[in-house]
N, C-alpha and C positions, 0 to 999 in steps of 0.2 A: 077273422076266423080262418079262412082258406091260409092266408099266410101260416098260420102257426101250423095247419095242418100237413102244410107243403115244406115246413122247417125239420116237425116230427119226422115224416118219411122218410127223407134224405139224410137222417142220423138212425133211422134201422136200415136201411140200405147198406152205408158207409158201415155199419156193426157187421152186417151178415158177409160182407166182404171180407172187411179185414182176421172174420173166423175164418175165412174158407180160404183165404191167402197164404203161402208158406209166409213164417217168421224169417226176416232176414236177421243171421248174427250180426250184431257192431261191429267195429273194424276192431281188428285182434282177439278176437274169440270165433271159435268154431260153431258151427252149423248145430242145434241139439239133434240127437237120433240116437243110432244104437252104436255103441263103441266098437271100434275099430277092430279089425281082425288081428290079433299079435301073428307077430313076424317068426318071433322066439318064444320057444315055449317056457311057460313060465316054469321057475327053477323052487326048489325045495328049501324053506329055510334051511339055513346049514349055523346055528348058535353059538356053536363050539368053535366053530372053523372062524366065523366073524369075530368073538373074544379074542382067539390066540391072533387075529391079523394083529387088532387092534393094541391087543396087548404088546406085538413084539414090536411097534409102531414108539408107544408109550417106552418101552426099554432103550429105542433106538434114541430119542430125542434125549432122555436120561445119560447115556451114555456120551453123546455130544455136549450134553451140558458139562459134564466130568472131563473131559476133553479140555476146554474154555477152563474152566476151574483149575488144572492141573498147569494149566500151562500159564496162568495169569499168576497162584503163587511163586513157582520157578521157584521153590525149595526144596521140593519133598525128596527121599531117593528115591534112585533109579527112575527119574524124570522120565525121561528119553522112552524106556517099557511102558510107561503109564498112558503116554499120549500115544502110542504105535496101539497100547490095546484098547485106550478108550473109544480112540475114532474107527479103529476095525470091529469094533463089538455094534460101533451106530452103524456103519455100513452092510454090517452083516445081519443086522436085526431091520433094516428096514430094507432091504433086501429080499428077506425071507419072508418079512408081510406083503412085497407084492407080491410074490412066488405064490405065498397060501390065498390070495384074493383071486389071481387070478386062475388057477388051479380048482380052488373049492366057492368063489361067492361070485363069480362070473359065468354064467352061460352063455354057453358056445354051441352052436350049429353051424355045420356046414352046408350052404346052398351054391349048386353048380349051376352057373349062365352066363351066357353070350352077355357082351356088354354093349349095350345100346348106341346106336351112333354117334346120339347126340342128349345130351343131359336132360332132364324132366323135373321140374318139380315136383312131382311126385315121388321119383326116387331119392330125391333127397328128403323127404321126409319120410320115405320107408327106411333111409339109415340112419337118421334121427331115433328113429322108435326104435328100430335095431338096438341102440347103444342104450338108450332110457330100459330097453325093456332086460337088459342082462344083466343088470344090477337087480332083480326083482329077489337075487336072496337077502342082500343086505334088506334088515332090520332095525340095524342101528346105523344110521347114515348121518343122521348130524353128528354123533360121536365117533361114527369112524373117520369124517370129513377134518374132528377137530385131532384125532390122533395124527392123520396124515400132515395136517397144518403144520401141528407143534413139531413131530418130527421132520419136516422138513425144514421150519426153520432155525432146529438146534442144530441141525446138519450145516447149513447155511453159515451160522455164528461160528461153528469149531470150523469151517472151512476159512473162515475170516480170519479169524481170529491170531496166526502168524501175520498177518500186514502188519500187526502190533511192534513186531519187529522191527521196521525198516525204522523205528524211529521211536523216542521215549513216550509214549501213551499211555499203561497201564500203571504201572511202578516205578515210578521215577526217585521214592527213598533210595531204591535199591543203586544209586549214581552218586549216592553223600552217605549211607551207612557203610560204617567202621565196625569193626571188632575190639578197639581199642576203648577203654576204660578208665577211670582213676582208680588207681591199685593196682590194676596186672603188671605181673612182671613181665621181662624181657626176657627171651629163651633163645636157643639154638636151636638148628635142624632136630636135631636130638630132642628138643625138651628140657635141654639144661640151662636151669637161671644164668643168667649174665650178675655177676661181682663188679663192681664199680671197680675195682683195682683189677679185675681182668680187662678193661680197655687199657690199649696203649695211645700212645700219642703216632701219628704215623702209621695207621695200621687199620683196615678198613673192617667190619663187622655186621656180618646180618642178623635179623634180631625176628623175632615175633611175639605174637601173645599169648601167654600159658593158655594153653588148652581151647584155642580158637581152630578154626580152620585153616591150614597155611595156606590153600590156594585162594582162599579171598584177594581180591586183588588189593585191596587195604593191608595184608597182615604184614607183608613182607617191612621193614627199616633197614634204612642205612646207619649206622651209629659210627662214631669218630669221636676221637679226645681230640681238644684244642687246649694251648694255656689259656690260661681265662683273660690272661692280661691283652692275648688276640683276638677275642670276641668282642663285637661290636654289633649287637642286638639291635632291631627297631624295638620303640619301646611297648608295641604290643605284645612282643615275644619276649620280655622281660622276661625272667624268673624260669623260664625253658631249660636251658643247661643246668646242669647237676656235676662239680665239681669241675668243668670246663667240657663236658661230656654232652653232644647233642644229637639229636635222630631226627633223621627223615624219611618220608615216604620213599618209597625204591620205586617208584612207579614213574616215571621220566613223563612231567605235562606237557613234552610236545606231541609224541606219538604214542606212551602208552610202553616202552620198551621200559629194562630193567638195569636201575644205575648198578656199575659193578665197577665201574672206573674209581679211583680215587689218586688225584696227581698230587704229590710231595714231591714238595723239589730238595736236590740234592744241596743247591747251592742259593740257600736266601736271600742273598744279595742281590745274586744277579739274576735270577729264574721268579715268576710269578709266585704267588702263595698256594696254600693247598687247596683243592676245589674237588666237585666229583663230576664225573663225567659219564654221559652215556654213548655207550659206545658205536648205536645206530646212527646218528646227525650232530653228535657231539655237544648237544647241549649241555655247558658247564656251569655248578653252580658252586655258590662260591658257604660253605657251611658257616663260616663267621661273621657273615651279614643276616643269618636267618635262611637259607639258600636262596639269597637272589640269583638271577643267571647274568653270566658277566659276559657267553659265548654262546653264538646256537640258533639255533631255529624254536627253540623253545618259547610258550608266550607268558608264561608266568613263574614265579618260584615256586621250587618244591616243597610241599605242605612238613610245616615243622612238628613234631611229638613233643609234650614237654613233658620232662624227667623229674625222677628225685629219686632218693636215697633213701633205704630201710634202716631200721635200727640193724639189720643182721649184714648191711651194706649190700644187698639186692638196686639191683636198679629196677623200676617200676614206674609209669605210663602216670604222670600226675593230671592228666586230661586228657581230649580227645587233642587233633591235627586242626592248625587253625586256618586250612582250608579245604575243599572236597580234594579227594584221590583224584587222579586218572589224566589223562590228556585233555586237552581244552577244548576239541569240538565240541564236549559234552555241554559246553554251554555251563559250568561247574562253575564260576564266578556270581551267577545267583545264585545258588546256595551254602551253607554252610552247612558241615556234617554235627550229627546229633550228640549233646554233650552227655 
C-alpha cells in the first residue's frame, strides 16, 4: 500500500512540473509565443498589378515558344522578321513583368545602419523575414511562381534552340526534298518550257521546274544532248535520257558549288569525251555514264533526273533524282530523296 502511494505522488509531482516547465520546440521548429515583430510593413494587395505581371509572364513564354516554332519550320516568309520579333516580344514581356513586380508587388523600405562587426545569427534571419515578408502582396504566388517557371523556360528553349544548327536535329527531310515531280516541265530563267529539239548536241543548258522555287538548292539542272549511241547507262538509270537528252543536278557533291563547266572536245580522237566540270576543285563528271566522276575531289556522282517527252515535245521530269542533292558531308548516301 505505501508503495503504490509513494508511486501516485511521484506522478503528480512529475505532472505539476512538466505544467509549470517551459515546452521545449523539437529540433527545426520554433519556440510557440506571440509572432514576430515584421521588419517590413506589410504591403496592400495590389490584384491588378499581380494579373498584368503574370499575365505578361504568360505572353512572354508564348512568344518564345513561337520563336522555337518559327524557326524549326524554316519556311514561312520573312523568317529572319519573325524570329527578331518573336524573341524581342519574350524579352520584352518578361522584362516588363519584373519591372511591374517589382515596382507594384514588392515592398520596399529603406532602413539606415552602421553594419555590425561581425555577423549574428540573428541578423540573418531578420533578412530572411525581410525577403519572405515583401512579397506579402502577391496573392497568387503558386501561379505566379508557375508563370515565371513557364516563361523562363520557354525563354531558355528559344535560346537553345539555334545549337539546332551546328548540325541536322530537327529537319533532316529538308537535306533529300526536291521540288522535282513526274510531270513538271523544264523551264529557263524566264519560265520558258525547254522543246526537246531546243537542246543541241555540244551545248550546255540550265533548267528548272515550272513554277517551283529557283533558289531551292535542288531546282537548279544541268541538261546536255548526247548521241544515244554514246550513252552507256548503269542499268538502274536505264530509261533516264529522252532522245539522248539527260540532266543533272547542278549542285557539285564535293563542295556544294554550281556545275557550269561543260568540256567538248574539238578533236575526238585525240582529246577526252565530253564531261561537266565544276569550276571550284574541278570535279569532272563524266554525263554518259549516269555522271560518274572520272576527276576531282568529288566523292560520289551527280544525282541524275530522268526525262521524257510530251506529245507537244516538252521535255518534263519523269521522276524524282536517283540520289539526295548537295555535297556529301551531309551524310546524303543514307537517304534517298522523296518520289
Amino acid at each position: 500500500m505505501k508503495d503504490r502511494l509513494r508511486t501516485l505522488l511521484v506522478l503528480v509531482v512529475l505532472y505539476v512540473l512538466r505544467r509549470r516547465l517551459p515546452r521545449r520546440a523539437p529540433a527545426g521548429e520554433h519556440a510557440p509565443g506571440p509572432p514576430a515583430e515584421r521588419i517590413v510593413p506589410a504591403g496592400t494587395p495590389e490584384p491588378r498589378a499581380e494579373l498584368l505581371a503574370i499575365g505578361l509572364l504568360l505572353f512572354g513564354a508564348l512568344c518564345a515558344a513561337a520563336f522555337v516554332a518559327v524557326y524549326v519550320l524554316d519556311r514561312l516568309p520573312r523568317q529572319t522578321q519573325l524570329l527578331g520579333l518573336s524573341l524581342g516580344l519574350a524579352l520584352l514581356s518578361i522584362a516588363a513583368a519584373l519591372i511591374v513586380t517589382g515596382k507594384r508587388l514588392v515592398v520596399t523600405e529603406e532602413l539606415e545602419h552602421d553594419y555590425p562587426p561581425e555577423e549574428h545569427p540573428g541578423e540573418q534571419e531578420a533578412i530572411a523575414q525581410t525577403v519572405a515578408e515583401s512579397a506579402s502582396r502577391l496573392t497568387r504566388r503558386r501561379l505566379f511562381a508557375l508563370g515565371l517557371g513557364t516563361a523562363g523556360g520557354a525563354l531558355a528553349v528559344a535560346l537553345l534552340a539555334p545549337l539546332a544548327s551546328l548540325g541536322p536535329g530537327i529537319d533532316l527531310d529538308s537535306f533529300v526534298r526536291t521540288p522535282w515531280r513526274k510531270g513538271r516541265r523544264l523551264v529557263d530563267e524566264e519560265g520558258r518550257p525547254y522543246r526537246a529539239a531546243d537542246i543541241e548536241q555540244d551545248t550546255f543548258y540550265t533548267a528548272f521546274p515550272e513554277g517551283a522555287d529557283l533558289e531551292q538548292i535542288a531546282s537548279p539542272l544541268v541538261v546536255v544532248r548526247l548521241p544515244p549511241r554514246d550513252l552507256d547507262l548503269p542499268r538502274e538509270n536505264a530509261g533516264y535520257a529522252a532522245a539522248g537528252i539527260v540532266a543533272f543536278s547542278k549542285i557539285c557533291t564535293h563542295a556544294g558549288c554550281a556545275i557550269s563547266l561543260y568540256r567538248t572536245p574539238l578533236f575526238p580522237d585525240a582529246e577526252p569525251k565530253p564531261a561537266l566540270v565544276c569550276p571550284c576543285h574541278y570535279s569532272t563528271f563524266d554525263p554518259a555514264t549516269g555522271g560518274t566522276v572520272i576527276f576531282g575531289p568529288a566523292g560520289r556522282k551527280l544525282p541524275m533526273l530522268p526525262l521524257r517527252i510530251d506529245g507537244r515535245g516538252y521535255l518534263r521530269a519523269a521522276g524524282n533524282f536517283d540520289g539526295p542533292v548537295g555535297p556529301s558531308w551531309w551524310d546524303v548516301r543514307a537517304r534517298r530523296p522523296f518520289a
